[in-house]
C-alpha positions in Angstrom: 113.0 58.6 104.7 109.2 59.1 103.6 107.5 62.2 104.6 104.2 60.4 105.0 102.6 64.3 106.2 105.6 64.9 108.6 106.8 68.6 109.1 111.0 69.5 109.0 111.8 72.8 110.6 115.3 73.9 109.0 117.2 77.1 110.2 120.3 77.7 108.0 118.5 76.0 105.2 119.3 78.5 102.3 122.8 77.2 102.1 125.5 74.5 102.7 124.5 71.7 104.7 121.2 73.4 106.1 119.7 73.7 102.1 121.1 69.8 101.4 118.6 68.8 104.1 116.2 71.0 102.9 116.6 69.7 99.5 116.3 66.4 100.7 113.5 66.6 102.9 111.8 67.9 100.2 112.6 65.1 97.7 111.2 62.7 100.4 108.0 64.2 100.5 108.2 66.2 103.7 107.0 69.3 104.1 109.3 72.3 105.0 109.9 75.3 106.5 113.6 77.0 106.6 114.8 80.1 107.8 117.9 82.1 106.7 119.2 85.4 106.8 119.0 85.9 103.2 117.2 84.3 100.1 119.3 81.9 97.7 119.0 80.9 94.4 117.8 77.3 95.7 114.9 79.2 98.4 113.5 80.8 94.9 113.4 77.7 93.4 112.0 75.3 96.3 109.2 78.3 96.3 108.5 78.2 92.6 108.8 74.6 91.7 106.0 73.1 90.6 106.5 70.0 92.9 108.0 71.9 96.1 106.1 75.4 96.5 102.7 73.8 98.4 105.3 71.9 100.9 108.0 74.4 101.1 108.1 77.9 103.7 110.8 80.6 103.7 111.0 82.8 106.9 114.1 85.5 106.5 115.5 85.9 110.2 118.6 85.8 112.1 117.9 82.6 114.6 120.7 84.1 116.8 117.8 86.4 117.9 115.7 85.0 120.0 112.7 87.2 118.7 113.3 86.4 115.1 114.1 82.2 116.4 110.6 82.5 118.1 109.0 84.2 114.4 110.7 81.5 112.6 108.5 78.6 114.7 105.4 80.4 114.9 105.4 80.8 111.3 106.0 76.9 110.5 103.5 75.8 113.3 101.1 78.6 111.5 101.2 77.2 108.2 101.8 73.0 109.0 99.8 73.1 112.6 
């Protein structure tokens, strides 16, 4: 898996199985943007690393809302086109 200028959209991805596909979307070059009720440890890092922050996006909502599910896209498609 090579990101080659590709674009991952992850909700859930601040823990569990949703931040190990983050994590390894990242590592294969993609860029990506995650939302998550609340900011981990790992969302700090992916924002702050030296190798991650210009690929990675944090958006905190609730996707169960359609509102905040709609925010969460707009703000990928914003940033990655």
């Amino acid at each position: 898996m090579t990101g080659d200028g590709r674009v991952a959209l992850v909700t859930g991805g601040s823990r569990g199985l949703g931040a190990e596909l983050v994590d390894a979307y990242l590592r294969a070059g993609y860029r990506v943007s995650t939302c998550a009720r609340s900011e981990t440890d790992a969302v700090r890092e992916w924002a702050a690393g030296s190798d991650t922050k210009d690929r990675f996006q944090f958006t905190s909502a609730d996707v169960s809302d359609p509102a905040a599910a709609d925010r969460c896209v707009k703000e990928a498609v914003d940033r990655w086109g």
